[in-house]
C-alpha positions as CSV (number, residue, x, y, z in Angstrom):
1,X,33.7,5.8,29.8
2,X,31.0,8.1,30.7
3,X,27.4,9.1,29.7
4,X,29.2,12.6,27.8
5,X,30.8,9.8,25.6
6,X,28.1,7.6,25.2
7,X,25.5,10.3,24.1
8,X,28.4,11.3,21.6
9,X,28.7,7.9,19.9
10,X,24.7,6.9,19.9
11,X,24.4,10.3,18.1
12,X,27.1,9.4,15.7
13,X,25.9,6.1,14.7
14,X,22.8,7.1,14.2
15,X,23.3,9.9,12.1
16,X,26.1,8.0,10.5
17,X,28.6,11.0,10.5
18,X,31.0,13.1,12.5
19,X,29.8,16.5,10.8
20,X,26.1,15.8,10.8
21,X,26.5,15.1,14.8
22,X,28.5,17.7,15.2
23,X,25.9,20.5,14.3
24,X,23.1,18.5,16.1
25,X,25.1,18.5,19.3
26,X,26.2,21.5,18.8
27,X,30.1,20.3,19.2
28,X,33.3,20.8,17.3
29,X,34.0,17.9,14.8
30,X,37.7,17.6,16.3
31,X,36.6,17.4,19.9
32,X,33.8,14.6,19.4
33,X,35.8,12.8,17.3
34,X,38.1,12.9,20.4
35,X,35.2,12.2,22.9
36,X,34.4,8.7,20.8
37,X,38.4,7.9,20.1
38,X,38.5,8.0,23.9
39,X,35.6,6.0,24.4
40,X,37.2,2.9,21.5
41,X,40.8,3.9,23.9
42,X,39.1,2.7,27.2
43,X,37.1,0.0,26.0
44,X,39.9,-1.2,23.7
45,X,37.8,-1.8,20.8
46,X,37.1,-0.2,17.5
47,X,33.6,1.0,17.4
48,X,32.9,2.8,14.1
49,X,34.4,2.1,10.4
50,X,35.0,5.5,8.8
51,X,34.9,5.6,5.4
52,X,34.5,8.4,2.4
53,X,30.5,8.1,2.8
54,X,30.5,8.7,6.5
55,X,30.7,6.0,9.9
56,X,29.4,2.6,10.0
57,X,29.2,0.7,13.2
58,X,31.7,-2.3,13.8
59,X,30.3,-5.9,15.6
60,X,31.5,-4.3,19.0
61,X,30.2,-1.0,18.4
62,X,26.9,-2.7,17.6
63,X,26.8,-4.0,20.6
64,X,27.8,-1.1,22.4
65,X,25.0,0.9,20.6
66,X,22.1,-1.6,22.0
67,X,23.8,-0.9,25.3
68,X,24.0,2.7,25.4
69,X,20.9,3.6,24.5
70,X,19.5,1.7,27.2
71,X,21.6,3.3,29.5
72,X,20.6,6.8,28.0
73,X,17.5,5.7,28.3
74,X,17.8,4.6,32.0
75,X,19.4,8.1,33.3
76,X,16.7,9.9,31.4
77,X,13.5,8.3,32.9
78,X,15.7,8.5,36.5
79,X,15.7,12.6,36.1
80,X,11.8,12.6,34.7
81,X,10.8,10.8,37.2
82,X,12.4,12.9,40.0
83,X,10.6,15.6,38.5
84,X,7.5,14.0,38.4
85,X,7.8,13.2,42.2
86,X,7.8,17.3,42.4
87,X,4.9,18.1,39.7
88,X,3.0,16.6,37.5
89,X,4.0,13.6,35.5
90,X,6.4,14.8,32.5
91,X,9.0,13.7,30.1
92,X,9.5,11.5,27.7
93,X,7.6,7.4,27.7
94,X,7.6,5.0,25.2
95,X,4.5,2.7,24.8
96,X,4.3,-0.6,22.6
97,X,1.1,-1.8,20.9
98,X,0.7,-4.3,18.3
99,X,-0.1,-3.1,14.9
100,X,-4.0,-3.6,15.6
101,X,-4.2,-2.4,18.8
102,X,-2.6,0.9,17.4
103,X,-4.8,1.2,14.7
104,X,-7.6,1.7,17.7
105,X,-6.5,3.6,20.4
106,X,-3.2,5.8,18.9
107,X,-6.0,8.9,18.7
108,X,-7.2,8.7,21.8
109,X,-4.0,8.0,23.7
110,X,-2.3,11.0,22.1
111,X,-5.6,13.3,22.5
112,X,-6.0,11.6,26.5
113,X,-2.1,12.7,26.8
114,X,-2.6,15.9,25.5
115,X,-5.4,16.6,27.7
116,X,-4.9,14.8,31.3
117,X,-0.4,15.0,30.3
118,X,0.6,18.0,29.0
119,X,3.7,17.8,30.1
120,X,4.4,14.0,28.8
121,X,5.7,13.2,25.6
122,X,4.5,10.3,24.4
123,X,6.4,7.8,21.6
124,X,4.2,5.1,20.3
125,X,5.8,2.4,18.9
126,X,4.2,-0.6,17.4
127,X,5.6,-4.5,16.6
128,X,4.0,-8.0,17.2
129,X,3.6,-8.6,20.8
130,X,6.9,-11.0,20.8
131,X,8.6,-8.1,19.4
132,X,7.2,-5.4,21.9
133,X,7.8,-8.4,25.0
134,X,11.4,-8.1,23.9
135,X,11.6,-3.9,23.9
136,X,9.8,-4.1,27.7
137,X,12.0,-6.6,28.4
138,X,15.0,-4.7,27.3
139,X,13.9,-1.4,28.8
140,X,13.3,0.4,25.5
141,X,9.3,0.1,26.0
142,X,7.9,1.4,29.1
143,X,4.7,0.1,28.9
144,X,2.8,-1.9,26.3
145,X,0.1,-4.1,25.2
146,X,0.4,-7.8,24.5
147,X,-1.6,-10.7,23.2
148,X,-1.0,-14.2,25.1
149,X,2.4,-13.1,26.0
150,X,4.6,-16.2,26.9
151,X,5.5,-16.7,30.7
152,X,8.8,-14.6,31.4
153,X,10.3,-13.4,34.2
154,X,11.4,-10.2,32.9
155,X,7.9,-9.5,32.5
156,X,4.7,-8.3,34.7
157,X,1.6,-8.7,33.3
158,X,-2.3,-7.8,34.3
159,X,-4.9,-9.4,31.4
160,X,-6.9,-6.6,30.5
161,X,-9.5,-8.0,27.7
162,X,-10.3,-11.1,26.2
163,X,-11.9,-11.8,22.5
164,X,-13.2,-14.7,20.7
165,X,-11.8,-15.7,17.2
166,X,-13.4,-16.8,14.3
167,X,-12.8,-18.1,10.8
168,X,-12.8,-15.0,8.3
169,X,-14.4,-15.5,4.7
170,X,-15.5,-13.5,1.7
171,X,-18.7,-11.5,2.6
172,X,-21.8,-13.9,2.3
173,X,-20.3,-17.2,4.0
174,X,-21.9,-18.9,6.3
175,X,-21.8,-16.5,10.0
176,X,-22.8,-19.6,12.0
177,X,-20.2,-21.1,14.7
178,X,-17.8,-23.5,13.7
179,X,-16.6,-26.7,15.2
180,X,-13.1,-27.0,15.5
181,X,-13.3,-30.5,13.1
182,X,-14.6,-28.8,10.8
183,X,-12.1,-26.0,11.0
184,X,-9.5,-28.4,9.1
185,X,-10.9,-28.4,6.0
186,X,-10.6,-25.1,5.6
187,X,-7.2,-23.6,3.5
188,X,-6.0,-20.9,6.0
189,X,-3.6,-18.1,5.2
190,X,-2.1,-17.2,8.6
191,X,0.3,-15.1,10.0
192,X,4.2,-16.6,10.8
193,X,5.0,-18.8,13.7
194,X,6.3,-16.0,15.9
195,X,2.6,-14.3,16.1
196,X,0.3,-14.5,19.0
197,X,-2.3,-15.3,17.2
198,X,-1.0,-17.9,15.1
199,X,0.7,-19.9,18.3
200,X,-2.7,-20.1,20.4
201,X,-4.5,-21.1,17.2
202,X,-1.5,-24.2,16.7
203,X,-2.0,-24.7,20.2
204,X,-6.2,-25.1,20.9
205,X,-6.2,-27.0,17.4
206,X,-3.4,-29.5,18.8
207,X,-5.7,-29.9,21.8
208,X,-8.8,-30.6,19.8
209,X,-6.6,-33.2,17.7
210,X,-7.2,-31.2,14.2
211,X,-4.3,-30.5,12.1
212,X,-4.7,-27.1,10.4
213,X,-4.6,-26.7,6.5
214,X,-1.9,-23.6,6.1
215,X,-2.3,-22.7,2.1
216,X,0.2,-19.4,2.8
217,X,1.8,-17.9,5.3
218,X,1.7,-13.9,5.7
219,X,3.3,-11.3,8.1
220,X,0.8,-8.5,6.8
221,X,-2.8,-9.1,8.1
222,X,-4.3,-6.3,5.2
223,X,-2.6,-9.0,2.8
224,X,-4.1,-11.9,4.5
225,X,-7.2,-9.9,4.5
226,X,-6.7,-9.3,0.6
227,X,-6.3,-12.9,-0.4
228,X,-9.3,-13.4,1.5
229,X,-11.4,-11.2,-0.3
230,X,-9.9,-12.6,-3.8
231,X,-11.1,-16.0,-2.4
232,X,-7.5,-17.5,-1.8
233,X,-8.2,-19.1,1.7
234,X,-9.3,-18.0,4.8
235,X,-8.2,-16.1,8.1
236,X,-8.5,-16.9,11.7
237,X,-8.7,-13.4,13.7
238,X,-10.5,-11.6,16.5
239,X,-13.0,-9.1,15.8
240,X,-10.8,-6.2,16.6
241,X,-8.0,-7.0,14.1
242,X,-11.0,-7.5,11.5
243,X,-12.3,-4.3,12.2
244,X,-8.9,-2.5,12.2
245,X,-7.4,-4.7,8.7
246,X,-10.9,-4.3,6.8
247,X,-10.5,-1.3,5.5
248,X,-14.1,-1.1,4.5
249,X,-15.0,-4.5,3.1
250,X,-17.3,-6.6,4.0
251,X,-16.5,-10.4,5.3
252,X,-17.7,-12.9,7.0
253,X,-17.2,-14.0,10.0
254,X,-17.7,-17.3,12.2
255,X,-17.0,-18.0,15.9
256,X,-14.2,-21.2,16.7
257,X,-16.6,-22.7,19.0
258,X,-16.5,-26.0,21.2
259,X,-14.3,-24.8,22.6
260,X,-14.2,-21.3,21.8
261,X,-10.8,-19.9,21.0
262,X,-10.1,-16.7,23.0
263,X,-7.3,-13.8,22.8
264,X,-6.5,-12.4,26.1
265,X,-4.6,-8.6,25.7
266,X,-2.4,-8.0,28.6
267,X,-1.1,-4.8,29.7
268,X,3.0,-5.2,30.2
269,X,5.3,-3.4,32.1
270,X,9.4,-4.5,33.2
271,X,9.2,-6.8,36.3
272,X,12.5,-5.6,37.5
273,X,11.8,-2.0,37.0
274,X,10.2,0.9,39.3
275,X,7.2,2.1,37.6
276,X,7.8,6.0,37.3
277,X,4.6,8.1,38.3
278,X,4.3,9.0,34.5
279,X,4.2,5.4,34.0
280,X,1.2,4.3,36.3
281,X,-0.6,7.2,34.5
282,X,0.2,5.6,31.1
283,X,-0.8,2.3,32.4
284,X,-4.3,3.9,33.7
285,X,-4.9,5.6,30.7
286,X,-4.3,2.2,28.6
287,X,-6.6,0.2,31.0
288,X,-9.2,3.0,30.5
289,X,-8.8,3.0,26.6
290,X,-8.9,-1.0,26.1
291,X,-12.3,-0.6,28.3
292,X,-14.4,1.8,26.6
293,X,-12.5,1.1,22.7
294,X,-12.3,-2.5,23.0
295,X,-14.6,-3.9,25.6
């Protein structure tokens, strides 16, 4: 097995064809369809179905797949980053953000990119922070931003920013601050179990010994945001995710207080990993950003 091969395959399964990788690799059909026979011969395992329609990817080649393009991945930032240690940061670097997050810095990372790193290309990817933990984690994420990311050793990561939630109404409710009894009266829509938001919400409201009164439960915060406006519950979010979600309607808004309930962002990066020069740019430029667009 080599890296030849496993560029070979990753391209076929993710094109889903022999011709279509051919042309992009610029290869003969016969000899990659050699190149990944080999690779199935010394692994002794079938990686791809073929069938009329093209190539689908077997249980082992699946797994196989989530493998090489890590390692692809691995040998890639190796060679950037010895050519960074020559010049100026460059290549390729892949930052996570949660959907929120994106919605307020993705400009101004690409345009502070484009301006301090021309030479970097930047890939912005976003997912809840459990999901973008797991890419850092897993080494496709360089860097990214988190809220209240759970302990992990695979992990290291520098709080950056904190924000207070609130309960989120139609436009007109009351704005004043809100007692955590009294938050149970209210019928919440709130996002799944696996969000940030939703777990330190269950967890300050278990503390304060008030059982929360879930009406629905949403992935999509512009739908939570929707059935707010129609008057179908309410929403528990920081001012940023308003902000971003909002979309130009007006609601209100009233601070968890007693105690108040705060989001920390963290800025993530692997714990096992050697930060490449590129990366401890992207890591200043994120620090910068949350600063000045987020406070």
């Amino acid at each position: 097995m080599n890296l030849k091969q496993l560029e070979y395959f990753v391209r076929v399964a993710e094109l889903g064809s022999f011709s279509k990788a051919s042309m992009v690799l610029d290869i003969a059909q016969p000899a990659l369809s050699r190149h990944v026979r080999q690779l199935e011969t010394d692994l002794r395992a079938t990686l791809l179905t073929r069938n009329g329609r093209g190539v689908s990817l077997t249980e082992s080649g699946r797994r196989l797949f989530d493998h090489a393009v890590t390692i692809l991945q691995s040998v890639e930032r190796a060679a950037e980053d010895m050519e960074s240690a020559r010049d100026e940061p460059a290549g390729r670097i892949v930052v996570g953000l949660p959907p929120s997050i994106g919605r307020r810095l993705t400009l101004p990372l690409v345009e502070r990119f484009r301006r301090e790193l021309p030479k970097a290309r930047p890939a912005i990817v976003e997912g809840l922070s459990t999901h973008v933990a797991e890419w850092i984690a897993g080494g496709r994420v360089d860097v990214g931003l988190l809220h209240n990311p759970e302990p992990t050793p695979a992990l290291e990561v520098h709080p950056l920013a904190q924000e207070e939630m609130g309960l989120v109404g139609p436009a007109g409710d009351s704005t004043a601050p809100l007692g955590w009894s009294d938050l149970g009266a209210y019928p919440l829509v709130l996002p799944e179990r696996s969000h940030a938001m939703r777990r330190l919400l269950e967890t300050q409201a278990a503390n304060a010994g008030v059982r929360l009164k879930v009406a629905m439960e949403l992935t999509s915060i512009p739908s939570i945001l929707d059935l707010v406006a129609a008057g179908h519950g309410y929403a528990v979010l920081t001012g940023t995710a308003l902000a971003a979600w909002s979309g130009g309607r007006d609601f209100s808004m009233r601070r968890l207080a007693d105690p108040a309930a705060v989001s920390t962002l963290f800025l993530a990066v692997p714990a096992h990993k050697p930060i490449t020069p590129l990366g401890r740019r992207a890591m200043t430029i994120l620090r910068d950003l949350v600063h000045t667009e987020i406070g």
